[in-house]
C-alpha positions in Angstrom: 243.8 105.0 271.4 246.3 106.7 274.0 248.0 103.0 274.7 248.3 102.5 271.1 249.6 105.9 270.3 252.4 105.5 272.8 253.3 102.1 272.0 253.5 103.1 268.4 255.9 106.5 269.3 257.9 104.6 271.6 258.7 101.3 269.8 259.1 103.4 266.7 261.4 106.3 267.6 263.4 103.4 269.1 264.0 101.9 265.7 264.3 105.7 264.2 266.9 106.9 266.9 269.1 103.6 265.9 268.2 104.7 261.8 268.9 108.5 262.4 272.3 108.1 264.7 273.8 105.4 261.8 272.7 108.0 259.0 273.7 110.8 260.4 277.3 109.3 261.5 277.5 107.9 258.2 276.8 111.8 256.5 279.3 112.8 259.3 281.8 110.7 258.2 281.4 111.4 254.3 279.7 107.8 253.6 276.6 108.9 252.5 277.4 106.0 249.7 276.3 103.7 252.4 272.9 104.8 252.7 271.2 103.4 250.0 272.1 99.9 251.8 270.9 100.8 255.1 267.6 102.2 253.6 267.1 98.7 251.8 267.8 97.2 255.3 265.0 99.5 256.8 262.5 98.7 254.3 262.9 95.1 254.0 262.4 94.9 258.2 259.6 96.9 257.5 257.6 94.4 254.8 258.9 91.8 257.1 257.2 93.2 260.4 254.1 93.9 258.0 254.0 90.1 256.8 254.3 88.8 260.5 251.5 91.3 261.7 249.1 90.5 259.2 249.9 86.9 259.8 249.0 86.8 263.4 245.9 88.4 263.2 244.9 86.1 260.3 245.9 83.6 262.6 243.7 84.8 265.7 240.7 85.4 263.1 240.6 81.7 262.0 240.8 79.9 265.3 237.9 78.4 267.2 236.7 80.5 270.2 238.5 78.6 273.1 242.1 78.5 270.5 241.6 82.1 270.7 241.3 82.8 273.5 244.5 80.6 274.4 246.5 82.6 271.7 245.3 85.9 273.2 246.9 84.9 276.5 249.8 83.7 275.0 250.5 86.8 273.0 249.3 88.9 276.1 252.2 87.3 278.4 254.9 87.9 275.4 253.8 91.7 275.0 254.2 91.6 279.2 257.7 90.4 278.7 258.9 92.4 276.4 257.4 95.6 278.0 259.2 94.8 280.9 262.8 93.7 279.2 262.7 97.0 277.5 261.1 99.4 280.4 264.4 98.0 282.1 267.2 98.0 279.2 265.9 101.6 278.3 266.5 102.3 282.2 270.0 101.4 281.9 271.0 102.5 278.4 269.2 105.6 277.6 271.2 108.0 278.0 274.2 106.4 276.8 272.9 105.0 273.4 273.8 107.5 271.3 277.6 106.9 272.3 276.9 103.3 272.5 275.7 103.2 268.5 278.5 105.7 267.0 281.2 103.6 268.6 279.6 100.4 266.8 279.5 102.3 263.9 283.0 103.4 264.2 284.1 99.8 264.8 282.4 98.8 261.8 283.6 101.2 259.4 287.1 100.7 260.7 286.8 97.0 260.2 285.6 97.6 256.3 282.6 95.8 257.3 279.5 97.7 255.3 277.6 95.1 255.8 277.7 95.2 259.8 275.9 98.8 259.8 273.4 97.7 257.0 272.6 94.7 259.8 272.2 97.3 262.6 269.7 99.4 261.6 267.6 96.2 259.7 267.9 94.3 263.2 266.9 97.1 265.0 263.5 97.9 262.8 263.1 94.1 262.5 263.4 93.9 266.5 261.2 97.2 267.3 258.8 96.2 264.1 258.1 93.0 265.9 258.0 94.0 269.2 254.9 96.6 268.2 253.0 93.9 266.1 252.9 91.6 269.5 252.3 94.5 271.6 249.5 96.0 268.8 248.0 92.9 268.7 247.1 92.0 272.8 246.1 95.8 273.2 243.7 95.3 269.6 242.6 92.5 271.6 241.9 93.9 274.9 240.6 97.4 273.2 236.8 97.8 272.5 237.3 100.0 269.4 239.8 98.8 267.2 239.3 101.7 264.8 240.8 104.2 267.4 243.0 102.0 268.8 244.5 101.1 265.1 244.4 105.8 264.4 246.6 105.8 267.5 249.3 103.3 266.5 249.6 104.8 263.4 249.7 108.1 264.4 252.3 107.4 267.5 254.2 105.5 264.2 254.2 108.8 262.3 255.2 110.8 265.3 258.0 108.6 265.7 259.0 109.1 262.3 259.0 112.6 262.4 261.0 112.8 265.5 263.4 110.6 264.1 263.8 112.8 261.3 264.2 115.9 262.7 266.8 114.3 265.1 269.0 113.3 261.7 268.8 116.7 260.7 270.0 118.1 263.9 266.4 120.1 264.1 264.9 118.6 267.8 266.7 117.5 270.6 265.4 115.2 272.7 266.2 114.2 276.7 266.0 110.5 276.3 266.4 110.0 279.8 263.2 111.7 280.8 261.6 110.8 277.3 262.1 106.9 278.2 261.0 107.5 282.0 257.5 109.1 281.2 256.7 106.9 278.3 257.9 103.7 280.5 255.1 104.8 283.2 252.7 104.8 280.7 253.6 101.9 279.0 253.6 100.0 282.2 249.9 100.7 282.5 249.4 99.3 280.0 251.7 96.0 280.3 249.4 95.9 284.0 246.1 96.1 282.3 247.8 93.3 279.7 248.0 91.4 282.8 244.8 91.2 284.2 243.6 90.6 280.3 246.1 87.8 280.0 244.4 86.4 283.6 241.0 86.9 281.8 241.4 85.1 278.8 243.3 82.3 280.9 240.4 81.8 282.6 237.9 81.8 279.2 240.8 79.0 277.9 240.3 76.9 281.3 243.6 77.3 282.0 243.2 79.5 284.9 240.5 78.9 287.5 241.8 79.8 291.2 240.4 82.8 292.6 237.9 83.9 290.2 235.4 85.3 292.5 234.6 88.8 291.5 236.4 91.0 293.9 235.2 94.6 292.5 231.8 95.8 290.7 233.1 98.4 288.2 229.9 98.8 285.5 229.1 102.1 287.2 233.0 103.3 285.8 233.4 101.0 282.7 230.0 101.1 281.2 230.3 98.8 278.0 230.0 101.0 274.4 230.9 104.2 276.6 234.3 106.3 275.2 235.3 106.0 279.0 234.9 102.0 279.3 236.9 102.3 275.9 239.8 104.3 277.3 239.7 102.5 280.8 239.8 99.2 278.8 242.1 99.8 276.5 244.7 101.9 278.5 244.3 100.1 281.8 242.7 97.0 281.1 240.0 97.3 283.5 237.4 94.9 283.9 233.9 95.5 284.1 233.8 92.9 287.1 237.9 92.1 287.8 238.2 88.8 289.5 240.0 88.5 292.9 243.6 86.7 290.7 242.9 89.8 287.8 243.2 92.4 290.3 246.2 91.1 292.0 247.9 90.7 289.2 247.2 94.2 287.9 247.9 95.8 291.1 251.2 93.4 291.8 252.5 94.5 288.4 251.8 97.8 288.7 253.1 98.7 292.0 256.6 96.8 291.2 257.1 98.2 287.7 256.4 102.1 288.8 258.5 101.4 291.9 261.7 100.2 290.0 261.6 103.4 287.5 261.4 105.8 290.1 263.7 104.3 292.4 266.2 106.5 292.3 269.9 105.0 291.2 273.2 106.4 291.4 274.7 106.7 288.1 278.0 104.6 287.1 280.4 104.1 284.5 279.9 100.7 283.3 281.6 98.7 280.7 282.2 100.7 277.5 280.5 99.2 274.3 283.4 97.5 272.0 284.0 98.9 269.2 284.9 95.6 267.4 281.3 93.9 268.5 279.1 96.3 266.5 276.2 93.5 266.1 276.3 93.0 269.9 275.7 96.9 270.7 272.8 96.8 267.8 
């Protein structure tokens, strides 16, 4: 439920910060006449991530036991990569992305081009929508209790949604920088436990069979049915008997991802965002 939870606060105040900043500048800027378009944007992302959520699970429900577990690895390594991508973008960008979206805005709005902010804030919910729906789906897989796990996406979703609106209205303030640093530890947890479930299942599709010899005996800590083997499982990915290859890869991925967000980095002024690319800054 925790894992879920945070995937669903962080992917979606991601796609409500990008909402709120073009509403609000648009308010600021006495085009409130545009928002009407940019909510139609949001909500057609929104049916859109639905569709391809509900299609991928279909998907995963109809195919035989081996096809599954090939697709489980599959969507397993994409939710790795994009965890990583955006544990590192977020790294770079998060404390200049409020600056970074007004001046696409303001490029847009200059150029007469409506239509540009409209594509902003639908590519950025189509992007984050999709993003969770991959990332919802290998932790569903990997979780023991899909009931929790699906209460904690929803309400990390709702969180999001709240914070988002409360940062339109000017009523919370958020440090994004340390926002984005604690939730990225958490979420690479969970992209490490991802690993050694995305090692599991290549194993179960016979794609994957070097160093499978079990390397720890974990039943006493992940009892099977037990709230803790559902949390350790779920959050961490933990094996009831983690091969030698799953617990490399957990502890290989683990130890590189918490080592570049807390390696400390000087800041620098890098290249300003141009104000007549707005689709490249979305």
């Amino acid at each position: 439920m925790l894992a879920t939870f945070v995937i669903g606060l962080r992917e979606g105040l991601e796609a409500a910060l990008i909402v709120g900043i073009i509403a609000a500048f648009l308010r600021q800027r006495g085009r409130a006449d545009l928002l009407g378009r940019v909510w139609t944007g949001v909500s057609l992302a929104v049916i859109l991530c639905l569709a391809a959520a509900i299609g991928l699970q279909f998907l995963n429900a109809k195919l035989p036991q081996q096809q599954q577990e090939e697709l489980e690895t599959i969507v397993s390594i994409a939710a790795i990569g994009m965890v990583s991508y955006m544990v590192v973008w977020m790294q770079r960008h998060a404390r200049e992305l409020r600056r970074q979206l007004e001046a696409a805005a303001a490029g847009a709005l200059v150029s007469g081009s409506a239509w540009a902010l409209v594509g902003m804030a639908f590519l950025a919910v189509l992007r984050e929508g999709l993003e969770t729906a991959v990332f919802l789906l290998a932790t569903f897989q990997a979780s023991q209790n899909a009931l929790l796990a699906s209460l904690g996406a929803l309400l990390g979703i709702l969180t999001a949604a709240g914070l988002g609106f409360g940062l339109y209205r000017g009523a919370v303030h958020i440090d994004l920088g340390k926002f984005f640093n604690a939730t990225s530890l958490v979420l690479v947890l969970v992209a490490a436990g991802l690993v050694m479930t995305s090692l599991h299942t290549a194993h179960e599709a016979a794609w994957l069979n070097i160093a499978q010899a079990p390397l720890l005996d974990l039943t006493w800590l992940v009892r099977p049915g037990s709230v803790q083997a559902a949390v350790l499982t779920g959050m961490l990915g933990l094996q009831p008997r983690p091969t030698q290859i799953e617990a490399f890869g957990w502890l290989a991925y683990a130890a590189l991802a918490v080592a570049f967000i807390l390696w400390p980095r000087r800041r620098t002024e890098g290249p300003r965002v141009s104000r007549s690319s707005p689709a490249v800054a979305a």
